[in-house]
N, CA, C and O atoms as a DFTB+ gen file, in Angstrom:
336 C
 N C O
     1  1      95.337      65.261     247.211
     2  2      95.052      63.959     247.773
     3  2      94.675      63.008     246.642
     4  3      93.710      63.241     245.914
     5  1      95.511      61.850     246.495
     6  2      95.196      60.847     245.463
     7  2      94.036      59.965     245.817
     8  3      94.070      59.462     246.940
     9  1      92.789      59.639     244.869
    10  2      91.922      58.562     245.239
    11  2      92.700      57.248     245.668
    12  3      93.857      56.948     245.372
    13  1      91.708      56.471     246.506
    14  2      91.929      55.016     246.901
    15  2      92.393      54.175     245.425
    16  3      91.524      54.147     244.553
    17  1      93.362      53.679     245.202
    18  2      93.508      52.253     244.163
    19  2      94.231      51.189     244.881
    20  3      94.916      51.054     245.895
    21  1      93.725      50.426     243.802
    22  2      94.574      48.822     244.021
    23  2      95.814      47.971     243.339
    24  3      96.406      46.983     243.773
    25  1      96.022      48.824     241.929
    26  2      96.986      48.570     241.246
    27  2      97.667      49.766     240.814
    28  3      97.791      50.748     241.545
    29  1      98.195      49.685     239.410
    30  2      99.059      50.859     239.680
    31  2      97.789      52.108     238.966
    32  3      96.803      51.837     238.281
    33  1      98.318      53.617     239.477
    34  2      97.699      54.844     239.154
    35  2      98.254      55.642     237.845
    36  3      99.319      56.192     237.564
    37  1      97.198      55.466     237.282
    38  2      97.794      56.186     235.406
    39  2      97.161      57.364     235.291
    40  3      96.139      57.191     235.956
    41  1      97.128      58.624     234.792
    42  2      96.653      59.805     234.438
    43  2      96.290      59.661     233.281
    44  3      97.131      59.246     232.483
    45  1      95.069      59.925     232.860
    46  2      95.180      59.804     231.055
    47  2      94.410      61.083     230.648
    48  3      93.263      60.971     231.081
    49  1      94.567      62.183     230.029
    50  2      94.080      63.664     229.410
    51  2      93.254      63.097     228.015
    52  3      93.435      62.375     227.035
    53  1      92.365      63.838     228.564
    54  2      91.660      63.917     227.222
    55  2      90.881      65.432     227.363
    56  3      89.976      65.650     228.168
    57  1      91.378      66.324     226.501
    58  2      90.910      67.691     226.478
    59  2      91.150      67.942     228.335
    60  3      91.819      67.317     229.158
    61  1      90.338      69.036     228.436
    62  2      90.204      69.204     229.711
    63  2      90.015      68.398     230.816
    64  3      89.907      68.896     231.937
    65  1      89.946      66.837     230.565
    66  2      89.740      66.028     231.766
    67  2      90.596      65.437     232.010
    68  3      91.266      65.111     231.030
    69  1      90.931      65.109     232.934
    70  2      92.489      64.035     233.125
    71  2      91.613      62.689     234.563
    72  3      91.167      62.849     235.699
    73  1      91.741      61.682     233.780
    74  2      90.982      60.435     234.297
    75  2      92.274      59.598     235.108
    76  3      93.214      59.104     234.485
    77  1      92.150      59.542     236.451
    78  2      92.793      58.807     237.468
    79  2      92.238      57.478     237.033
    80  3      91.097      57.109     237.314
    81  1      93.290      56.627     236.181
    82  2      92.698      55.292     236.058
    83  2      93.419      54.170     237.215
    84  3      94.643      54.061     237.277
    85  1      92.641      53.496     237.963
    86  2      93.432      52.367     238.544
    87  2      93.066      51.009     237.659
    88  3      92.020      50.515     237.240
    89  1      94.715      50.606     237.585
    90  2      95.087      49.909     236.323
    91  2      95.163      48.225     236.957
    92  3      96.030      47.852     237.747
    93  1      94.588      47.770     236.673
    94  2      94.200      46.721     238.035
    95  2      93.474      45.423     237.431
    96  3      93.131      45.736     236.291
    97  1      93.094      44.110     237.703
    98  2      92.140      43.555     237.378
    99  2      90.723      43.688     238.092
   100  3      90.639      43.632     239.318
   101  1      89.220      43.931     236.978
   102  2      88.568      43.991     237.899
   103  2      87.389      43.096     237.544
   104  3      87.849      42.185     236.856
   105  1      86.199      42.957     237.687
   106  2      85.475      42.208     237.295
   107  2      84.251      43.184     236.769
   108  3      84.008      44.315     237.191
   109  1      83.443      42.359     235.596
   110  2      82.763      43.659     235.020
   111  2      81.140      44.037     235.816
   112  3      80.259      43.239     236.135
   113  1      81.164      45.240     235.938
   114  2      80.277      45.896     236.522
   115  2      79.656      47.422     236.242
   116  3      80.128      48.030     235.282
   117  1      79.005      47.824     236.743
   118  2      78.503      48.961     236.637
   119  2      79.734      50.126     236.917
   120  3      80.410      49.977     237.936
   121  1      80.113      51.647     235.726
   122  2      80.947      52.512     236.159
   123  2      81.739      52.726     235.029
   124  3      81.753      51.974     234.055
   125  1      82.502      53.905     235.169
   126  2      83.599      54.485     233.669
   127  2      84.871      53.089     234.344
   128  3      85.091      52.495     235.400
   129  1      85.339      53.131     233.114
   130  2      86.270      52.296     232.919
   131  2      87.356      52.310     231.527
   132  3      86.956      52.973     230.570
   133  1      88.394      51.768     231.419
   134  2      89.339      52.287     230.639
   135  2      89.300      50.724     230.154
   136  3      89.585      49.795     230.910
   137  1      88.916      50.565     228.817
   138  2      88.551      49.644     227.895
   139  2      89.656      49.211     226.723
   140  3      90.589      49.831     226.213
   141  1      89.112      47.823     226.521
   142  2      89.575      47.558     224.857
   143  2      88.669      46.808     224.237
   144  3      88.342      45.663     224.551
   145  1      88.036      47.811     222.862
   146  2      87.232      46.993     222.337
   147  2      87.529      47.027     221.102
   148  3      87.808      48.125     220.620
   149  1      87.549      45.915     220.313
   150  2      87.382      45.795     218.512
   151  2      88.950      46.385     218.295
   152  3      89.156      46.758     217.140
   153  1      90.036      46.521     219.183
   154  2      91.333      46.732     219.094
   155  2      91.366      48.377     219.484
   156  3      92.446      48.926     219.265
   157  1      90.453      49.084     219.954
   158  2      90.728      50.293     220.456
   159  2      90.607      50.503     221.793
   160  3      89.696      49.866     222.323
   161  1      91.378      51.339     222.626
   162  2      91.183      51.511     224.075
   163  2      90.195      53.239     224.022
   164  3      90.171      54.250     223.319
   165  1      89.700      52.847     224.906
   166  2      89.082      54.212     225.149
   167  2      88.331      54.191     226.638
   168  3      88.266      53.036     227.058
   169  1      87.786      55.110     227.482
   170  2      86.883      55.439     228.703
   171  2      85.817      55.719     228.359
   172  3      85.284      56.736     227.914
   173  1      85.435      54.479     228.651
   174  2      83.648      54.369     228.978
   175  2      82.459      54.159     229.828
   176  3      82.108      53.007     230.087
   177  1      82.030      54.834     230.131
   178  2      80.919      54.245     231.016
   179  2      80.581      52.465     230.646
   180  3      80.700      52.026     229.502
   181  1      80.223      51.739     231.641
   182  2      79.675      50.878     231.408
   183  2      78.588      49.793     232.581
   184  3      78.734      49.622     233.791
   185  1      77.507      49.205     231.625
   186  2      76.165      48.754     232.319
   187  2      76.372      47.570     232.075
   188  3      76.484      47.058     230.962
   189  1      76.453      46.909     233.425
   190  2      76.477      45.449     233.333
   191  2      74.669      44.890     233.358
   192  3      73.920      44.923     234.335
   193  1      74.387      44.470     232.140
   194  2      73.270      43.455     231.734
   195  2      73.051      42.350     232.340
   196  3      73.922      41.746     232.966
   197  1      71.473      41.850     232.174
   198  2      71.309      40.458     232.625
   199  2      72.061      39.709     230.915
   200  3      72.286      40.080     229.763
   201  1      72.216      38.330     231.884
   202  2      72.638      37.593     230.408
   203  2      74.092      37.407     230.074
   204  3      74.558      36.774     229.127
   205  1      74.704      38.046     230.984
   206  2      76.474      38.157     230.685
   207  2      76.823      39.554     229.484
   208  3      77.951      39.670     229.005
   209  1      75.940      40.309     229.204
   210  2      76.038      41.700     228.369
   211  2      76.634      42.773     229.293
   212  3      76.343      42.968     230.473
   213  1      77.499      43.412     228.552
   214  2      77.503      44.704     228.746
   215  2      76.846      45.888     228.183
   216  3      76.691      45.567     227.004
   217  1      76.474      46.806     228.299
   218  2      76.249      47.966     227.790
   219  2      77.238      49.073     227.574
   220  3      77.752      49.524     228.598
   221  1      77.636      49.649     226.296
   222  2      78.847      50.472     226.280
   223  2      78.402      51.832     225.635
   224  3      78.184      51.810     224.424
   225  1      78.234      53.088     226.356
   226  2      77.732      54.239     226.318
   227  2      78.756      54.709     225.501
   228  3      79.918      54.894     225.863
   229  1      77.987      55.025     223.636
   230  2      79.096      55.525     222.640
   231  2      78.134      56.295     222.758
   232  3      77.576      56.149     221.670
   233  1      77.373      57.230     223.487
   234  2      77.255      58.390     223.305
   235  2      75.862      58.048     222.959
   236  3      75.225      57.386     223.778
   237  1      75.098      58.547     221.445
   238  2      74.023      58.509     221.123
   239  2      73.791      57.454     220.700
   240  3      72.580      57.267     220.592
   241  1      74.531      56.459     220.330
   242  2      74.243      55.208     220.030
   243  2      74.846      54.169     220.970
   244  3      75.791      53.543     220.489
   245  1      74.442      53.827     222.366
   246  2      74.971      52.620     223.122
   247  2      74.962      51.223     222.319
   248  3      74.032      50.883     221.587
   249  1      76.134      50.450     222.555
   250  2      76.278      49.117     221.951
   251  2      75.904      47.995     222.864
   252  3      76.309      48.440     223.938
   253  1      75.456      46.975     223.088
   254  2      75.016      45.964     223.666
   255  2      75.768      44.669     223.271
   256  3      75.483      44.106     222.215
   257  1      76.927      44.085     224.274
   258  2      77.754      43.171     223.569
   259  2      78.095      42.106     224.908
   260  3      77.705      42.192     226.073
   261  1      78.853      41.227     224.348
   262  2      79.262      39.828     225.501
   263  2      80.274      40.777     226.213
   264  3      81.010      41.705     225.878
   265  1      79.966      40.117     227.331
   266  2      81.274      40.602     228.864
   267  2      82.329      40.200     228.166
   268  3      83.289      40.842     228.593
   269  1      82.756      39.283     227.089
   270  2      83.611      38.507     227.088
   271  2      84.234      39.491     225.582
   272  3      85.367      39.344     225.123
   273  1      83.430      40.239     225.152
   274  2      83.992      40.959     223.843
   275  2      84.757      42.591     224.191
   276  3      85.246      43.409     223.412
   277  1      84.607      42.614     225.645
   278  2      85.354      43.950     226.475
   279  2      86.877      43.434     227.073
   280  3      86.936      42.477     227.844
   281  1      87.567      43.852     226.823
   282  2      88.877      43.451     227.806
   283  2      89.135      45.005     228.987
   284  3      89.611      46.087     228.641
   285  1      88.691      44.658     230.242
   286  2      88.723      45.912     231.046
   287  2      90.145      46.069     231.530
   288  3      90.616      45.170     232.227
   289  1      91.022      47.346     231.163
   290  2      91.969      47.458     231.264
   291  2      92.279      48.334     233.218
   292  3      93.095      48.052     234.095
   293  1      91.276      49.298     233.157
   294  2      91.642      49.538     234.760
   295  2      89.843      50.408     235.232
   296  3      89.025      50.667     234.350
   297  1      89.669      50.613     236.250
   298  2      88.432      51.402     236.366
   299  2      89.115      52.766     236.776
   300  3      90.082      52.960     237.512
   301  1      88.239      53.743     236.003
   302  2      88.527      55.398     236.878
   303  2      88.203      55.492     237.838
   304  3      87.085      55.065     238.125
   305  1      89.006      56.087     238.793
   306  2      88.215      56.550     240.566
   307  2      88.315      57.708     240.337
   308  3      87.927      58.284     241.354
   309  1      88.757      58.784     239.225
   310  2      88.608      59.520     239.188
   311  2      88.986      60.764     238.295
   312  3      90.007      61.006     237.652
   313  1      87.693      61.545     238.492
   314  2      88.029      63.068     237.222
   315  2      88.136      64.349     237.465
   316  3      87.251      65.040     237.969
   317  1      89.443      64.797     237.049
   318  2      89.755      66.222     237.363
   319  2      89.479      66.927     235.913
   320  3      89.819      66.460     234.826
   321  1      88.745      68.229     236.152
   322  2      88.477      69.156     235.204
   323  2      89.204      70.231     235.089
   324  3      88.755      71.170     235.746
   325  1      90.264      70.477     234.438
   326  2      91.505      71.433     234.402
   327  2      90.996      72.746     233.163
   328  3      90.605      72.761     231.996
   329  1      91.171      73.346     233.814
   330  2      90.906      74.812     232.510
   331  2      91.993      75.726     232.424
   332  3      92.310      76.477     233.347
   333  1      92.490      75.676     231.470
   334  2      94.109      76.712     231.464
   335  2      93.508      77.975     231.845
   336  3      94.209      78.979     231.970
């Protein structure tokens, strides 16, 4: 059974996880999401701030930056954990 989306549905693997991205416009908010920042795409959690900030969970060091310095490419609805 495929999650609910609104635009189109992309699979993206990374090691054992494969992230159901819906590829969509969305507005920024709280949740993983499939990003572009500083010219790299990657899936990140992300915390929408007072102030127009985001928060971008790099792990041990979170970054604190303008809504306007993220380009959100689709949000995940969802993660499958595959183990050969």
């Amino acid at each position: 059974m495929l999650p609910n989306y609104k635009g189109e549905l992309q699979i993206i693997t990374d090691g054992q996880a494969k992230y159901f991205v819906d590829v969509a416009e969305y507005q920024s908010t709280d949740g993983k999401f499939l990003i572009e920042y500083s010219g790299a795409k990657s899936i990140k959690e992300l915390t929408l701030l007072p102030g127009n900030k985001l928060r971008i969970d790099w792990g041990k060091y979170p970054l604190d930056c303008d809504v306007s310095d993220v380009t959100l490419l689709g949000k995940v609805v969802a993660v499958y954990l595959v183990s050969e």
